[in-house]
N, C-alpha and C positions, 0 to 999 in steps of 0.2 A: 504494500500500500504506500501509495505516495503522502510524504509528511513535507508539508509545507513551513519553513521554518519560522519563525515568531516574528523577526526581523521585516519579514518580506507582508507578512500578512497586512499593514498598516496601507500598504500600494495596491492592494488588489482590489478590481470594481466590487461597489458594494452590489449586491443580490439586492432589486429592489422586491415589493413583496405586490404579488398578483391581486389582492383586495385589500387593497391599505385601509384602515378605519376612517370613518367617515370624517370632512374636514368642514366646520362650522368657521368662519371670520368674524371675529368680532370688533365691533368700531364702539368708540365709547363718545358716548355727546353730554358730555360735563362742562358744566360751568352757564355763565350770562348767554343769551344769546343777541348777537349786533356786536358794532366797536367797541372796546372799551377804553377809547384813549389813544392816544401817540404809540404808545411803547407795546401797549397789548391788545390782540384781539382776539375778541367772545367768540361763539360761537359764528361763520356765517357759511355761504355757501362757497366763498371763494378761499378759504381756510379748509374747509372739508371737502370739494369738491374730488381731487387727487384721491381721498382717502378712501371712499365713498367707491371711487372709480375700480381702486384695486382690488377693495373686497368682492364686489361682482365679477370682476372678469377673473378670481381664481375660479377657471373651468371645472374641478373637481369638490367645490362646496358645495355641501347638501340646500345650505341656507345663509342669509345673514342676521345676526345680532346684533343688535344694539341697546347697547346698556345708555341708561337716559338717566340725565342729574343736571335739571335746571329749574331755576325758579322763572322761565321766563327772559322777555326782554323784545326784543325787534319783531312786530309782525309780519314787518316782508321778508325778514331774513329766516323767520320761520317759515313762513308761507313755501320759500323758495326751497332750504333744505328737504321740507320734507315732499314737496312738489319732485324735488334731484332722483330722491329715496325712491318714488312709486315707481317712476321715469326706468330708472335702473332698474327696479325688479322686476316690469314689463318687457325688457330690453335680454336680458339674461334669464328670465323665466326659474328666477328663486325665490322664495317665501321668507318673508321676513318677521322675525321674531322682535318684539320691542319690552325692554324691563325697567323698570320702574326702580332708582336708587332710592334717596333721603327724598326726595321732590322730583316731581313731573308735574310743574303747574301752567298754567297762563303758558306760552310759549312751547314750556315744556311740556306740557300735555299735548301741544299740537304736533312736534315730535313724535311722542309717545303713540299717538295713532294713526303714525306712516305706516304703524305694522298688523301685518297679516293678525297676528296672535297677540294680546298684550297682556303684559303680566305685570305685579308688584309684590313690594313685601306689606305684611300686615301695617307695618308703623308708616309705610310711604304713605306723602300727602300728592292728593291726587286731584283735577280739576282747576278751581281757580278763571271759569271760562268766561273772561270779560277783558276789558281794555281801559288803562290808568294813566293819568299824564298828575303829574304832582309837581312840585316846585313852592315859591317862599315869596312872598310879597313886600316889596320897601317903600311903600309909596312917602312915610312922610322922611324917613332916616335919613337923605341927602338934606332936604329942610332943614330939618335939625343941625346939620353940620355945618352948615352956611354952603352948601354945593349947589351949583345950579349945575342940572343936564342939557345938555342942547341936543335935541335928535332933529334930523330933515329925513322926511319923505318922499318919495314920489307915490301915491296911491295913499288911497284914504285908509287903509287898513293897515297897513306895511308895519307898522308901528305896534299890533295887537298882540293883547296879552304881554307888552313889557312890564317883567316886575315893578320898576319904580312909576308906574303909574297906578291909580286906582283902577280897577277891573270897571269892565264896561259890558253891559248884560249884551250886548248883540255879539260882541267875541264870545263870550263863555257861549251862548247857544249855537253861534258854529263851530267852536271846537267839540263839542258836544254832538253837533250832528257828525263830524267825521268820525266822532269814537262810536257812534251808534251803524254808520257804516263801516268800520273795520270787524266789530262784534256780531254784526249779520255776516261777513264773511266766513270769521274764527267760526259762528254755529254752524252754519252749513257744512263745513271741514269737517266738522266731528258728526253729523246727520249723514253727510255720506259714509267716512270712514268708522260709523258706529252702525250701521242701517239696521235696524230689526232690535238691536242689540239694546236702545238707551230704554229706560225704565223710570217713570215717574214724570214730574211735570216739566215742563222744559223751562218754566220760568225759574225753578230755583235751580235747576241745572246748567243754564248758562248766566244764573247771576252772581258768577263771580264768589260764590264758598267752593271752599273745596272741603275735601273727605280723605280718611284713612285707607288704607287700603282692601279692610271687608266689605266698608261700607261702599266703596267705590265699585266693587264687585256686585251686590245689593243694586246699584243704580245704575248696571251694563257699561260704565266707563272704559272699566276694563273686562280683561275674561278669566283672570284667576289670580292666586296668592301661588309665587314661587320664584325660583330665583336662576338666574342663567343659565349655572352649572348644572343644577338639577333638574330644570325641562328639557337643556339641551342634550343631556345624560337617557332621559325617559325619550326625548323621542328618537335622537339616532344611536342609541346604543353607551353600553359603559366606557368603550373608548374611544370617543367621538373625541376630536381634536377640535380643539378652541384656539384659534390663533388669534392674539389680538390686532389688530391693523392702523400704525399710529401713522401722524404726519413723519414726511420727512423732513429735515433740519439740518442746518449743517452743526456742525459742532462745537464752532462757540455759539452759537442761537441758541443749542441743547442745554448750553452749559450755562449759559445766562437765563434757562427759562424763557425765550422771547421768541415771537412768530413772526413772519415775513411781513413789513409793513412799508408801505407805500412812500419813496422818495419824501412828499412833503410832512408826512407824517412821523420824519425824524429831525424835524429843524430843532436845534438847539432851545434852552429858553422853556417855555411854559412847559417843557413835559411831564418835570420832576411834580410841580402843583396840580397840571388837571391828573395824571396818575395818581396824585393823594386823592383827591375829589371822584375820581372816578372810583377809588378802593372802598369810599363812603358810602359813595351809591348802590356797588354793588352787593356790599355786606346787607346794605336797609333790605334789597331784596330778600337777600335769601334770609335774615331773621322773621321778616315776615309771615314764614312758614314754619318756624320753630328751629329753623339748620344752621 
């Protein structure tokens, strides 16, 4: 019998194997979604797009994953991701699995039902389906100071809604109308992507509470309590491969934590300040949900 010596075995082609275990992609959609500033950016579609792109075209996944952790953020940049998500499972004819972290709200619930199957865990909050514009009013604090502002216009409105002036009821009723047209869109997204499945009145279901995760199960939001590993394990098998699929970076980007960001959005100067402000904002988010 020929014996091959130990030395030599390290060079030999590996034997690959005729029915490899099934292969699952997993993409994880954590964090704000939209800019979040100069230096960082949230979730959008041009951050994800590449990543989004590889998990579908590996030819030998059963399906893709996506583990979801957002409080929320940008309508169109939800819109679009998860518009990207359907696009590509049409496209490559994969079923997609969507799981619910610490939060899948506002935003992130509209994520959360680019998929085929939606899951959570029992403590994930879930819902959240309406649209908020918030901010801080100064109208007299420049007074106070002895500061006069001087703004020019061209258009009688260009001006609306500046904090240092008092509010003016015809701005607040059209910003009001746009938010009641972003929120017929958000319902419809989840009327189609829920069809059969929503349970109960739709007025407290698109206004804006959200729910735990039985209770979300209870109101057809989602369709069960579980967790990646473990449905992904029940439905293709105990050794179903989870590959995760992150962006690429170069290696001081990796190393400094920071994502590709657009020429003017590295000018020197106010980045260090709106990145504090922007870290404010972000955190207000997700306490909102108890995260």
């Amino acid at each position: 019998m020929l014996t091959i010596p130990s030395w030599l075995r390290p060079f030999m082609p590996v034997k690959r194997l005729r029915h490899p275990p099934p292969l699952v992609p997993v993409v994880r959609l954590h964090g704000i979604i939209g800019r979040l500033g100069a230096l960082r950016a949230g979730l959008t579609l041009a951050t994800l797009a590449p990543t989004l792109e590889r998990a579908f075209r590996m030819p030998e996944a059963q399906a893709v994953a996506l583990a979801v952790n957002s409080p929320g953020g940008s309508p169109v940049q939800s819109a679009l991701i998860a518009r990207r998500i359907r696009a590509l499972a049409a496209e490559h004819k994969k079923p997609v699995f969507t799981f619910a972290e610490d939060v899948a709200a506002s935003g992130g619930y509209w994520l959360l039902c680019a998929g085929d199957e939606v899951f959570a865990d029992d403590s994930s909050i879930i819902g959240s389906i309406g649209v908020i514009s918030a901010g801080f009013g100064f109208p007299d604090l420049l007074k106070r100071a002895g500061i006069e502002r001087r703004v020019y216009t061209a258009g009688a409105h260009k001006d609306g809604l500046d904090p240092f002036q008092p509010e003016k009821p015809d701005e607040i009723e059209h910003l009001k109308a746009i938010q009641a047209d972003i929120h017929a869109v958000f319902c419809a997204e989840v009327r189609a992507r829920r069809q059969g499945k929503l349970k109960g009145d739709e007025g407290e279901l698109f206004s804006g509470r959200f729910w735990a995760g039985q209770a979300a199960v209870g109101l057809g939001l989602i369709d069960g309590i579980g967790d990646l590993r473990s449905v992904m394990r029940e439905r293709f098998g105990e050794k179903v491969r989870l590959v995760v699929i992150g962006e690429r970076r170069s290696v001081w980007r990796r190393s400094l934590g920071l994502h590709a960001t657009p020429p003017a959005a590295q000018e020197a100067g106010a980045g260090l300040a709106a990145g504090l402000l922007d870290a404010v904002e972000a955190r207000l988010m997700w306490s909102r949900f108890g995260a």
